[in-house]
N, CA, C and O atoms as a CHARMM CRD file, in Angstrom:
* protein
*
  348
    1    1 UNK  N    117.11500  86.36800 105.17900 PROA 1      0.00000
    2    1 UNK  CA   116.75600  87.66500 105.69600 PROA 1      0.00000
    3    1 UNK  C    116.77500  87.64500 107.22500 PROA 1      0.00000
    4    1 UNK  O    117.45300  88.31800 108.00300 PROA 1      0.00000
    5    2 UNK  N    115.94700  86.79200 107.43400 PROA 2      0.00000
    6    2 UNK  CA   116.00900  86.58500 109.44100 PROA 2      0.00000
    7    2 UNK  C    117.48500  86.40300 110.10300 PROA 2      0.00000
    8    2 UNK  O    117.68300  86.66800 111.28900 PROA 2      0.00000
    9    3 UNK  N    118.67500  85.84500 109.08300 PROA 3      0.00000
   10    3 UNK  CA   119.15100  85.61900 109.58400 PROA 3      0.00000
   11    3 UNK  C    120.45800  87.09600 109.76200 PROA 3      0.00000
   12    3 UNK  O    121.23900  87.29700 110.69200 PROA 3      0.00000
   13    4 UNK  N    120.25200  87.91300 108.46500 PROA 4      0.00000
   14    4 UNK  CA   120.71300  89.27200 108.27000 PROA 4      0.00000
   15    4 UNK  C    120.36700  90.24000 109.51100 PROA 4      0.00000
   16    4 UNK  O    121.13000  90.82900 110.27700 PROA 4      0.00000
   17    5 UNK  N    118.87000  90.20300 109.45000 PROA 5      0.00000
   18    5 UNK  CA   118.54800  91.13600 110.91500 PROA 5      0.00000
   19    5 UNK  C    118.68900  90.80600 112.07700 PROA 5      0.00000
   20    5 UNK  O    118.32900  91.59800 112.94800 PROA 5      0.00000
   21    6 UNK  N    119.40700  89.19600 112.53100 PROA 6      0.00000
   22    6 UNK  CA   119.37400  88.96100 114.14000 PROA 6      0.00000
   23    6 UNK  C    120.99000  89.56300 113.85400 PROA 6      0.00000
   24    6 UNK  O    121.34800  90.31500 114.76000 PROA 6      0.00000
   25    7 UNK  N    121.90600  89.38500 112.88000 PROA 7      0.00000
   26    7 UNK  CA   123.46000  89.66400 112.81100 PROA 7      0.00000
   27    7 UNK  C    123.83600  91.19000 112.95100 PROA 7      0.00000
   28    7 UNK  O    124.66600  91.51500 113.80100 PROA 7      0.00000
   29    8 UNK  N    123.21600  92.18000 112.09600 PROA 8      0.00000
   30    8 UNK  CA   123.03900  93.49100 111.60300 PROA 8      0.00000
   31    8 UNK  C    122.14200  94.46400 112.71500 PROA 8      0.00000
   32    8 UNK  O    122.41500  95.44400 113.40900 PROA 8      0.00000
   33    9 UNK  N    121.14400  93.78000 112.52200 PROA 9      0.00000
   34    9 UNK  CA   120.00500  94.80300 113.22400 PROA 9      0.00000
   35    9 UNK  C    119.59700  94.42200 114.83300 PROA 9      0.00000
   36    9 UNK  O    118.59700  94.83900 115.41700 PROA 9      0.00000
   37   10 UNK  N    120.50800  93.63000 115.32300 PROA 10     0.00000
   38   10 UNK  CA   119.86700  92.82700 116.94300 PROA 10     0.00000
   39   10 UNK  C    119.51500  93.81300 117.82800 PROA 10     0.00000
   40   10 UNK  O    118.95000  93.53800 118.88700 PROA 10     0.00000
   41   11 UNK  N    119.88600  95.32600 117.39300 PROA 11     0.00000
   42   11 UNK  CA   119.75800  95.78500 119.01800 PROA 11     0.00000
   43   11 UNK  C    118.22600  96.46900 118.29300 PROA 11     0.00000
   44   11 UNK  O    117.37200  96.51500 119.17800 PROA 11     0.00000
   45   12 UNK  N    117.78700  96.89900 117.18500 PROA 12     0.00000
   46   12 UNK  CA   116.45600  97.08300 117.08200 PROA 12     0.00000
   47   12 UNK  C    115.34900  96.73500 117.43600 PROA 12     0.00000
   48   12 UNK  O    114.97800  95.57900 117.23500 PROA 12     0.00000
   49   13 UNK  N    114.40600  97.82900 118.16400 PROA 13     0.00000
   50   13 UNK  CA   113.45400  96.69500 119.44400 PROA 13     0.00000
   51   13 UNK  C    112.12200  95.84200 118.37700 PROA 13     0.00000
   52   13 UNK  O    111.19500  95.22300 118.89900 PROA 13     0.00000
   53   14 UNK  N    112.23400  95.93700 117.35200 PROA 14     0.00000
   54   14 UNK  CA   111.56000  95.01600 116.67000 PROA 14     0.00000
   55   14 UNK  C    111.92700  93.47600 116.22000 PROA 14     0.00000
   56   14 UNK  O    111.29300  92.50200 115.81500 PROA 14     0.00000
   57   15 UNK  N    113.14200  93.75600 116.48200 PROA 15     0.00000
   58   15 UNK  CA   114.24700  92.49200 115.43100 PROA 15     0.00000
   59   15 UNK  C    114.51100  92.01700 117.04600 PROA 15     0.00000
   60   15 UNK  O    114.86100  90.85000 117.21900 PROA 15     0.00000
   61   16 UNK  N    114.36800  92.78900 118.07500 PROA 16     0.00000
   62   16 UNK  CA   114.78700  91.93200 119.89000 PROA 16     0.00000
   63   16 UNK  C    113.62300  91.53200 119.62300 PROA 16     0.00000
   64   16 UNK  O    113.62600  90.39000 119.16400 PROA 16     0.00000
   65   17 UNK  N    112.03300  92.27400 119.77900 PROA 17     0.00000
   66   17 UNK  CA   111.01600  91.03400 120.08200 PROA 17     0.00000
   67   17 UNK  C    110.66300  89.71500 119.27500 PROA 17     0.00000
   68   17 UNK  O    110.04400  88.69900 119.59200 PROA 17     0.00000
   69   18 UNK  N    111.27900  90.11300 118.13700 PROA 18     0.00000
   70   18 UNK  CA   111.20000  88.32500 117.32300 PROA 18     0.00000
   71   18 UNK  C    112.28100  87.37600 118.04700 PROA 18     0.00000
   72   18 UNK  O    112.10800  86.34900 118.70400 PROA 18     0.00000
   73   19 UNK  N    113.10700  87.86400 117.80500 PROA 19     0.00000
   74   19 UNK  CA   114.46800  86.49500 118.23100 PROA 19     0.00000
   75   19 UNK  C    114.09500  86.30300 119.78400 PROA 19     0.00000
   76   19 UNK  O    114.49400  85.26900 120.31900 PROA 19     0.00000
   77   20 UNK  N    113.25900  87.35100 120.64400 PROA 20     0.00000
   78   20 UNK  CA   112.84100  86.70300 121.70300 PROA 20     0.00000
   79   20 UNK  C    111.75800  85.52400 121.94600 PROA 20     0.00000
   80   20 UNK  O    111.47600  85.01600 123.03100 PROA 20     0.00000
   81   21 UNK  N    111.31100  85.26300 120.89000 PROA 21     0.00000
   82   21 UNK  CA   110.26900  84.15500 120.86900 PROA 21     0.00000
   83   21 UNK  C    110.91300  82.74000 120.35300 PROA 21     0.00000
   84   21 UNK  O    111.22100  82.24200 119.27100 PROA 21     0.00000
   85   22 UNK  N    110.94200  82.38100 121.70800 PROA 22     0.00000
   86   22 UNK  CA   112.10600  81.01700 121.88800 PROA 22     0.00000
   87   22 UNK  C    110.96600  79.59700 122.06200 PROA 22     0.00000
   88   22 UNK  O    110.01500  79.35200 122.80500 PROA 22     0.00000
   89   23 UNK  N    111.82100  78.71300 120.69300 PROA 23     0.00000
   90   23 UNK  CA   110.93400  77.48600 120.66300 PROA 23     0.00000
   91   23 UNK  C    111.85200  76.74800 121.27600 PROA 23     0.00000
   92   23 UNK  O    112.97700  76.41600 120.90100 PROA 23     0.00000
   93   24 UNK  N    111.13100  76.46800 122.48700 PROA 24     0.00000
   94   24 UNK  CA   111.57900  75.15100 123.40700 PROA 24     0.00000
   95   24 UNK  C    111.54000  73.66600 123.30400 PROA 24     0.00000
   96   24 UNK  O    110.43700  73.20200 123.01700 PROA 24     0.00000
   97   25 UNK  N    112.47100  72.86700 123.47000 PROA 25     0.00000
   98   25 UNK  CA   112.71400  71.13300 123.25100 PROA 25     0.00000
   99   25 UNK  C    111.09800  70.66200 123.99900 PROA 25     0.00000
  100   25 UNK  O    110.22500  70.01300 123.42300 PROA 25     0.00000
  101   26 UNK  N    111.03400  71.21600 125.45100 PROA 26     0.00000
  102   26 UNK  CA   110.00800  71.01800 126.14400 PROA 26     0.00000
  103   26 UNK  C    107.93900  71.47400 125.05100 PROA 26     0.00000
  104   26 UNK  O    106.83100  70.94000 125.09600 PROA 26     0.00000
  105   27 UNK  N    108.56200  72.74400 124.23800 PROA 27     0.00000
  106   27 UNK  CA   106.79800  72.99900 123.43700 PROA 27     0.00000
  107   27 UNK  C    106.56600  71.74700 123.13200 PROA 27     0.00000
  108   27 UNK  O    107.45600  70.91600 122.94800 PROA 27     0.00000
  109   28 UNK  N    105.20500  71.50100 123.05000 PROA 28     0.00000
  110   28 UNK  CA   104.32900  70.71500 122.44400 PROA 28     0.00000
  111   28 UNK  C    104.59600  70.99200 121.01700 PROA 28     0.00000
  112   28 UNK  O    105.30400  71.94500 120.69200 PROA 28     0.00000
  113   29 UNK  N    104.21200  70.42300 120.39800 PROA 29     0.00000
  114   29 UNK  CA   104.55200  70.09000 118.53700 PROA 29     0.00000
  115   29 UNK  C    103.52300  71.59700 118.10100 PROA 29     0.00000
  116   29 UNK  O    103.89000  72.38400 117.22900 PROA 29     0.00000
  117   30 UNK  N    102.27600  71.76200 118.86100 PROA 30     0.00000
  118   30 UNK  CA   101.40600  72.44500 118.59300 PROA 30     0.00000
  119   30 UNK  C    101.81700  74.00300 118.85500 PROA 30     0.00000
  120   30 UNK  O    101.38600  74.90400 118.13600 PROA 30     0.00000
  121   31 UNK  N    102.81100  74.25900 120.10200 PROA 31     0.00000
  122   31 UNK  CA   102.89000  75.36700 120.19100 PROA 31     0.00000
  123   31 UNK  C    104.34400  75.84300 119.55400 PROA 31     0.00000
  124   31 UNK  O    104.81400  76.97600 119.66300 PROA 31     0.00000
  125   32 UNK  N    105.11200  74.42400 118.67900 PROA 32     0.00000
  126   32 UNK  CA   106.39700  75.10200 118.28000 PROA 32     0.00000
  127   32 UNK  C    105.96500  75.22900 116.95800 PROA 32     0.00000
  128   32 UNK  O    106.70700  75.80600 116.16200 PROA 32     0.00000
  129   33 UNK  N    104.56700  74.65400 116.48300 PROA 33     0.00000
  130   33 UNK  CA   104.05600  75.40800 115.07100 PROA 33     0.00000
  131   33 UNK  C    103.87200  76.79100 115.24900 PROA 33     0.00000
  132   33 UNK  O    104.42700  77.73200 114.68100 PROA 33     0.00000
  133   34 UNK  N    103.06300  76.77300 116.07100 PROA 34     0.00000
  134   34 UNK  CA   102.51100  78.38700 116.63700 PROA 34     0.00000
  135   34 UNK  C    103.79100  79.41800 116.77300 PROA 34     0.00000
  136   34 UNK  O    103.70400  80.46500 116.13200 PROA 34     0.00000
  137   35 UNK  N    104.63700  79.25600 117.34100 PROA 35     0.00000
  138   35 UNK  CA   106.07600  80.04000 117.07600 PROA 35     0.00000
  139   35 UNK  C    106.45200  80.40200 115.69700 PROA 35     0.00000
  140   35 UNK  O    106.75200  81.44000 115.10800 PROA 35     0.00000
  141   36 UNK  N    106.33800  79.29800 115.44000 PROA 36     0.00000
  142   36 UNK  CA   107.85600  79.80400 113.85000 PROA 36     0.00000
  143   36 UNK  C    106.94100  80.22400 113.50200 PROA 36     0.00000
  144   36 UNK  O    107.16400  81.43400 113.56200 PROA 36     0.00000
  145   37 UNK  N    105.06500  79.97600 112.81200 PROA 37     0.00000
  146   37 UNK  CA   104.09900  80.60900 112.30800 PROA 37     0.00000
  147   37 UNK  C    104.30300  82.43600 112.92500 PROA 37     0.00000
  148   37 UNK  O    104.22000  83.47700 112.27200 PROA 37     0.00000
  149   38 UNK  N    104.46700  82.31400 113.78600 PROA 38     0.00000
  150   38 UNK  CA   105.05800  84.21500 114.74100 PROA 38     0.00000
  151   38 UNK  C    105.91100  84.53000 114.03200 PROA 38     0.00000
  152   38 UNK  O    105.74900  85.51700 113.31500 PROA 38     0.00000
  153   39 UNK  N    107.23200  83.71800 113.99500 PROA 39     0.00000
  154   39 UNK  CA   108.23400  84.43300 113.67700 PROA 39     0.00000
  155   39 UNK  C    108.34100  84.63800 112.46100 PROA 39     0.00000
  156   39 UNK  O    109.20700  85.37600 111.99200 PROA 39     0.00000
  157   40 UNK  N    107.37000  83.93800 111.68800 PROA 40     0.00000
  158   40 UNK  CA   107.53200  84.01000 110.16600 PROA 40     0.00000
  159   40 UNK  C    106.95100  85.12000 110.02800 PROA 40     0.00000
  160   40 UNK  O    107.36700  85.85800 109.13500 PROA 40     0.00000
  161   41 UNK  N    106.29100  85.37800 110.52000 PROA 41     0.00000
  162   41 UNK  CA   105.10200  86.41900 110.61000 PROA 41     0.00000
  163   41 UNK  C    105.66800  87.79100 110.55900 PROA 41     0.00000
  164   41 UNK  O    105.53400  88.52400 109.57900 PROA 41     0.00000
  165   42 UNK  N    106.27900  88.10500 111.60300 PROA 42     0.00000
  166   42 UNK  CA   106.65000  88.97300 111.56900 PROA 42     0.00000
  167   42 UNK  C    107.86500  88.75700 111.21500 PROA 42     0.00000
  168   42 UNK  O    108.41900  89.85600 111.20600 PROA 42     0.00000
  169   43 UNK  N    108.50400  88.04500 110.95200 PROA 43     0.00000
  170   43 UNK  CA   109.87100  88.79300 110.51700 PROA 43     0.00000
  171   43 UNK  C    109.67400  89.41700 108.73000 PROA 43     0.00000
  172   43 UNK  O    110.45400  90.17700 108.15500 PROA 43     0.00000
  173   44 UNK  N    108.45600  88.83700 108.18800 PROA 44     0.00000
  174   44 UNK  CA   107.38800  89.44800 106.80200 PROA 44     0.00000
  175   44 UNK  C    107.02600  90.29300 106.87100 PROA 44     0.00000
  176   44 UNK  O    106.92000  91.06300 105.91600 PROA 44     0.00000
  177   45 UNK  N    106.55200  90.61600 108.41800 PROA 45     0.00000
  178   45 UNK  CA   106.31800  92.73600 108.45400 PROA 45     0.00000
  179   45 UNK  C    107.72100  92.85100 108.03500 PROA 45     0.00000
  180   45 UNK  O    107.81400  93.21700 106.86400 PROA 45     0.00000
  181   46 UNK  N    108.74700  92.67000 108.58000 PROA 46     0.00000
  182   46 UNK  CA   110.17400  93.62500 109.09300 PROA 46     0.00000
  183   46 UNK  C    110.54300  93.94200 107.18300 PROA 46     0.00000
  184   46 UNK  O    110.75000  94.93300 106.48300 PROA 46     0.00000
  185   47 UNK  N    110.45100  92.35100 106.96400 PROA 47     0.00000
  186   47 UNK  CA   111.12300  92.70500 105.44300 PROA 47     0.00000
  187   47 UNK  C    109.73300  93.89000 104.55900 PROA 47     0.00000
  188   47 UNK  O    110.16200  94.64700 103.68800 PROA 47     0.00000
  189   48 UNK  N    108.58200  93.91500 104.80000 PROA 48     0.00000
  190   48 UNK  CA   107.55200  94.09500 104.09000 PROA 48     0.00000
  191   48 UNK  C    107.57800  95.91300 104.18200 PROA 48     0.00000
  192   48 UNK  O    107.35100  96.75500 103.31300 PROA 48     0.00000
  193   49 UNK  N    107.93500  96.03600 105.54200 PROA 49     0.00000
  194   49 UNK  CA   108.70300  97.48700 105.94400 PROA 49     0.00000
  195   49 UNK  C    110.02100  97.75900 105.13400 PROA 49     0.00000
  196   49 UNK  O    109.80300  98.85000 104.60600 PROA 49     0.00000
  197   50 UNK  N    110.69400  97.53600 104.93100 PROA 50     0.00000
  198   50 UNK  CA   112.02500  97.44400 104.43400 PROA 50     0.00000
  199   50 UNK  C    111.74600  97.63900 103.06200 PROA 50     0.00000
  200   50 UNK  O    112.00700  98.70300 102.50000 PROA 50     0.00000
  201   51 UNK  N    111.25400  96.71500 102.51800 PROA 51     0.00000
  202   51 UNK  CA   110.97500  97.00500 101.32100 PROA 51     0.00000
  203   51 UNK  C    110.08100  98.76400 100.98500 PROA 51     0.00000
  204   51 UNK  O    110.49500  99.64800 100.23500 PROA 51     0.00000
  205   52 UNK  N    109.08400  98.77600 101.65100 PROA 52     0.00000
  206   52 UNK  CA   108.57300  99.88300 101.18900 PROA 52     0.00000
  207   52 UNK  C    109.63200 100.87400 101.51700 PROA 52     0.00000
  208   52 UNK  O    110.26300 101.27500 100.54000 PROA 52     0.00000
  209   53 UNK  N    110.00300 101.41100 102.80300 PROA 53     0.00000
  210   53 UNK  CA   110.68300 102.57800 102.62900 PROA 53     0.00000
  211   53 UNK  C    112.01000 102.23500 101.31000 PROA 53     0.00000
  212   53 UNK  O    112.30200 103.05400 100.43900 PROA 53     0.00000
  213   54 UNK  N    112.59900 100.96900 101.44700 PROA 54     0.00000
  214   54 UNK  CA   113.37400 101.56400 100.20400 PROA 54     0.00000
  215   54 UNK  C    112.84800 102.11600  98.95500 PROA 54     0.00000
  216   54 UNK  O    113.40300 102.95600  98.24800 PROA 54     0.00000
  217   55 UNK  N    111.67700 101.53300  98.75500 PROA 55     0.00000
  218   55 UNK  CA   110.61000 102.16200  97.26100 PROA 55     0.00000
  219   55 UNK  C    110.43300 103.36200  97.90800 PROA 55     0.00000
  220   55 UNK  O    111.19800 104.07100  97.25400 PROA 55     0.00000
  221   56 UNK  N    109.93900 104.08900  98.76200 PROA 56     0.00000
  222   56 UNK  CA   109.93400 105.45100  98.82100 PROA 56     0.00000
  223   56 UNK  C    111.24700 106.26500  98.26000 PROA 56     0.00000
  224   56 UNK  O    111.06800 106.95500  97.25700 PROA 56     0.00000
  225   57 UNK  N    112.08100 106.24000  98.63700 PROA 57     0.00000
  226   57 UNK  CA   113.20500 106.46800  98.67000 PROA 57     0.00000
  227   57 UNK  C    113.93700 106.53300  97.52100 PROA 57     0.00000
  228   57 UNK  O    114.77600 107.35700  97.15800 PROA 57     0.00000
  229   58 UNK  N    113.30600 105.10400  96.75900 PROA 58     0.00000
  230   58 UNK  CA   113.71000 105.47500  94.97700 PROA 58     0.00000
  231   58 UNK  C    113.06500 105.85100  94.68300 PROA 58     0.00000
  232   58 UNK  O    113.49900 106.28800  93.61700 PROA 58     0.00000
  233   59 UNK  N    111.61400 106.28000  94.78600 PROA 59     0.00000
  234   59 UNK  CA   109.99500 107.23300  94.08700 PROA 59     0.00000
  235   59 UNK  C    110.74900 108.20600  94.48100 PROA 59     0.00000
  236   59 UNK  O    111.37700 108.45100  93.45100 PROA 59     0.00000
  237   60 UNK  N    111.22400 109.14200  95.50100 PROA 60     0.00000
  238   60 UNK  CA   111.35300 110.55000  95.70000 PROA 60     0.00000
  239   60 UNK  C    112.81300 110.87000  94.79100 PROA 60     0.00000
  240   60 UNK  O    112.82800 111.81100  93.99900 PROA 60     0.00000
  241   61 UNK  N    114.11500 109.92200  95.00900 PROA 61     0.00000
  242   61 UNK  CA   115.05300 110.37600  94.38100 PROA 61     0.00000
  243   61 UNK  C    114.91700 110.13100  92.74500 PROA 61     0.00000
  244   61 UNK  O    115.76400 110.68100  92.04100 PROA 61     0.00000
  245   62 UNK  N    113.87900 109.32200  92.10800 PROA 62     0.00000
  246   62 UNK  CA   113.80000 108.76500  90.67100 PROA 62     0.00000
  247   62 UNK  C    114.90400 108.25500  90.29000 PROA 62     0.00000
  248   62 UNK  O    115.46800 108.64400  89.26700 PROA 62     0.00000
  249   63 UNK  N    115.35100 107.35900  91.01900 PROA 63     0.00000
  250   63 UNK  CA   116.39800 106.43300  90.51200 PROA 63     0.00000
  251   63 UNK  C    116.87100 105.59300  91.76900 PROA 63     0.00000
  252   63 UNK  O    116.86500 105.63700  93.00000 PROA 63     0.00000
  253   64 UNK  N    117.30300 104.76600  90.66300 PROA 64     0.00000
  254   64 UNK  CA   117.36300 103.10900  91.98900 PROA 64     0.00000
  255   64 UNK  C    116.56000 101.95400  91.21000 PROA 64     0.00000
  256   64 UNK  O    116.17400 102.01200  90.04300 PROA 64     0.00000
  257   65 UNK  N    116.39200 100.86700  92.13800 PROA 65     0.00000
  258   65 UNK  CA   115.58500  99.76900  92.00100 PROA 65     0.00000
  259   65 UNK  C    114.62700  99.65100  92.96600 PROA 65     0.00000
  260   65 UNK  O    114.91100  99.72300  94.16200 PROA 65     0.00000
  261   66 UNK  N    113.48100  99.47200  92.54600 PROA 66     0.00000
  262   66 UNK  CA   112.46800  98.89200  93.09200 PROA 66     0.00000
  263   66 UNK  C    112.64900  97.86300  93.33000 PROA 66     0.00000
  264   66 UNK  O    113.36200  97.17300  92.60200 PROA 66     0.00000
  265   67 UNK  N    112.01800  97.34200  94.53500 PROA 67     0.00000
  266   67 UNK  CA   112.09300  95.82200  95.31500 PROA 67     0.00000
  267   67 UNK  C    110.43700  95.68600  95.09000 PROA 67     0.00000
  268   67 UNK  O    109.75100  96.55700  95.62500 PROA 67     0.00000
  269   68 UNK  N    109.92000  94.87800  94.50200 PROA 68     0.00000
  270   68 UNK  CA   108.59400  94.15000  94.26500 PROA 68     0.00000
  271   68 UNK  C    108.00400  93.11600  94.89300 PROA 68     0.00000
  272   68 UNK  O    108.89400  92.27200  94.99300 PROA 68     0.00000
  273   69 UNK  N    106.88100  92.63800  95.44100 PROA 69     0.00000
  274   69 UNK  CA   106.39600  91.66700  95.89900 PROA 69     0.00000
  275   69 UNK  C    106.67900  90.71600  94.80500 PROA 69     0.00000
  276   69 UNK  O    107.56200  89.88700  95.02500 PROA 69     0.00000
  277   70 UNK  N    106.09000  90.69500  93.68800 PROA 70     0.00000
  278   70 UNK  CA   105.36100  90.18300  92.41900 PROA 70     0.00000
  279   70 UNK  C    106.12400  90.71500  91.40800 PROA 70     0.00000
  280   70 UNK  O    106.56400  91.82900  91.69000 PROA 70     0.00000
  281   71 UNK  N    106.54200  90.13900  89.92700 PROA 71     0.00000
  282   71 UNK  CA   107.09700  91.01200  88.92000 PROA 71     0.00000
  283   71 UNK  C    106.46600  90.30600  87.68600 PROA 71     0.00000
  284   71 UNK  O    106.59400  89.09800  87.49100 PROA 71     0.00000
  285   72 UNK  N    105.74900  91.17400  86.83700 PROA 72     0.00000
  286   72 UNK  CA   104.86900  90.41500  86.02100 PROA 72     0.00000
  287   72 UNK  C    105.78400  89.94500  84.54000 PROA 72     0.00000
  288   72 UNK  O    106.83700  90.41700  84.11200 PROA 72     0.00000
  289   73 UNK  N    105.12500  89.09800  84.11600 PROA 73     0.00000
  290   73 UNK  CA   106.38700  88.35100  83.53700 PROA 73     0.00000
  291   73 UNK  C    106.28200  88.94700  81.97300 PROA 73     0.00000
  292   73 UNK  O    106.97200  88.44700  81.08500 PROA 73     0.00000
  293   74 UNK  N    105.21500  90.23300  81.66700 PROA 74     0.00000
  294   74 UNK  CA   105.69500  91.13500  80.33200 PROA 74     0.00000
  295   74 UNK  C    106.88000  91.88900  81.10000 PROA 74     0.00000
  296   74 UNK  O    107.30700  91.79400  82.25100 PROA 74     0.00000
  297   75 UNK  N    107.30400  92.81900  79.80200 PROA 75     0.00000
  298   75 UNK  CA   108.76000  94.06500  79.96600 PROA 75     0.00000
  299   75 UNK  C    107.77100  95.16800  79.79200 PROA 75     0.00000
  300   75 UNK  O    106.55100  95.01500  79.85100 PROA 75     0.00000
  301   76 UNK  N    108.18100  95.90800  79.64900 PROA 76     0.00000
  302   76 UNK  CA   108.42800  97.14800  79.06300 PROA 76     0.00000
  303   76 UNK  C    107.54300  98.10100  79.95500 PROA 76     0.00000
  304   76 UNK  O    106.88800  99.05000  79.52700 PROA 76     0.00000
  305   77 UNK  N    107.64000  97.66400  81.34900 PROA 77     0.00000
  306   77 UNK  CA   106.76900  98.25300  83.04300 PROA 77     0.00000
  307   77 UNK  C    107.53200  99.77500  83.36600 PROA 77     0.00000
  308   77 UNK  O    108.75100  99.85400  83.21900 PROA 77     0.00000
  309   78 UNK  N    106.85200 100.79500  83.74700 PROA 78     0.00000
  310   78 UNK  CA   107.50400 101.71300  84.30600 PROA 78     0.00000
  311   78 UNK  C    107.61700 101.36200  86.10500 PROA 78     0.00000
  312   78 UNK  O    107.13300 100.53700  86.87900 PROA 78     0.00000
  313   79 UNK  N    108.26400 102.16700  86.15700 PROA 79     0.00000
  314   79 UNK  CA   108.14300 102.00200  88.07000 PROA 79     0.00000
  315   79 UNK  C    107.12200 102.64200  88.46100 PROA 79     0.00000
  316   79 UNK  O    106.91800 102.59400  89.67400 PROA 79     0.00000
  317   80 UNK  N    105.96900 103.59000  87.45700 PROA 80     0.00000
  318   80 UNK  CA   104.95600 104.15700  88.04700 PROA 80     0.00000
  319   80 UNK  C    103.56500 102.90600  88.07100 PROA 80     0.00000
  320   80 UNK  O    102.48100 103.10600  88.61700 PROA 80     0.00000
  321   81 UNK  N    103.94300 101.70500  87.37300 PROA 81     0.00000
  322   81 UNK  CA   103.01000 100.72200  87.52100 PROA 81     0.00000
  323   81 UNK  C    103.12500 100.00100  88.55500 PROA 81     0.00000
  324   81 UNK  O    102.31900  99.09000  88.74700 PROA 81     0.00000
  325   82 UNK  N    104.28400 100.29100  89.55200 PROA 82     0.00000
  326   82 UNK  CA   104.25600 100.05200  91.26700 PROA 82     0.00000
  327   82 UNK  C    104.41600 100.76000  92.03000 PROA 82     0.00000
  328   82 UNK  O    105.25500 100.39800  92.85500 PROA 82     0.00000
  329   83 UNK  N    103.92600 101.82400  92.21200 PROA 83     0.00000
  330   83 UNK  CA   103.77500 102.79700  93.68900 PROA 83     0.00000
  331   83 UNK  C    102.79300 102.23800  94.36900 PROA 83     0.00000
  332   83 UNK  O    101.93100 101.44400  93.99200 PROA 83     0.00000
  333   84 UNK  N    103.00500 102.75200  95.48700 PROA 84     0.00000
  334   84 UNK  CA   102.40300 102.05400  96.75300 PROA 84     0.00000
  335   84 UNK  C    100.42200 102.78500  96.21800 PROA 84     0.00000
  336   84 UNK  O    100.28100 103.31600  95.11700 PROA 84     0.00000
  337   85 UNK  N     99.53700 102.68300  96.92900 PROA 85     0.00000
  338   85 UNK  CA    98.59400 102.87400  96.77900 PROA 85     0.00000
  339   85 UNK  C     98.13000 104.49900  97.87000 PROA 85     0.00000
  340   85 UNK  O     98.17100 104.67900  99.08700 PROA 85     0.00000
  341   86 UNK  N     97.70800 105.44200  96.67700 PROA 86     0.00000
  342   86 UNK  CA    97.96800 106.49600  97.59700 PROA 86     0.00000
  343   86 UNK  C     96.60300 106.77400  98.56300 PROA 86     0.00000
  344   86 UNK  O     96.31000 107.92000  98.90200 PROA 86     0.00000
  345   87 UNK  N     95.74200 105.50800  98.99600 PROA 87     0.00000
  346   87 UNK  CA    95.08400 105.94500  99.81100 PROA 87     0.00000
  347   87 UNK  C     95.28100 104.48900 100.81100 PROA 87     0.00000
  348   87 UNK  O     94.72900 104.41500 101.90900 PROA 87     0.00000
């Protein structure tokens, strides 16, 4: 995924402030944990965003696929047993 949005999405000012957080040869071990822990971070909003508006998008048109965090391992689920939470 990170590597889809620096190729696709680079000029987006969300997808510039991640790839701007540069782990240096010079960081300490401590602060190049502290980085990728960032970039993991958020680049989990970017997808976590992504995901929801596409579920909006199939809730309003009623058709498509849902993208899920979690998929429980019975069948026979509607897509109304994953809408977002309406408060």
């Amino acid at each position: 995924m990170a590597r889809h949005l620096q190729s696709v999405h680079d000029k987006e000012i969300e997808v510039a402030k991640v790839t701007s957080i540069v782990i240096k040869e010079t960081d300490s071990e401590k602060l190049k944990k502290q980085k990728r822990m960032e970039k993991k971070r958020l680049y989990d909003l970017l997808r976590k965003r992504g995901n929801f508006n596409h579920n909006q998008m199939v809730f309003e048109a009623k058709e498509g696929n849902l993208i899920v965090e979690k998929r429980p391992s019975c069948s026979g689920m509607s897509f109304l047993d994953f809408l977002p939470c309406e408060y």
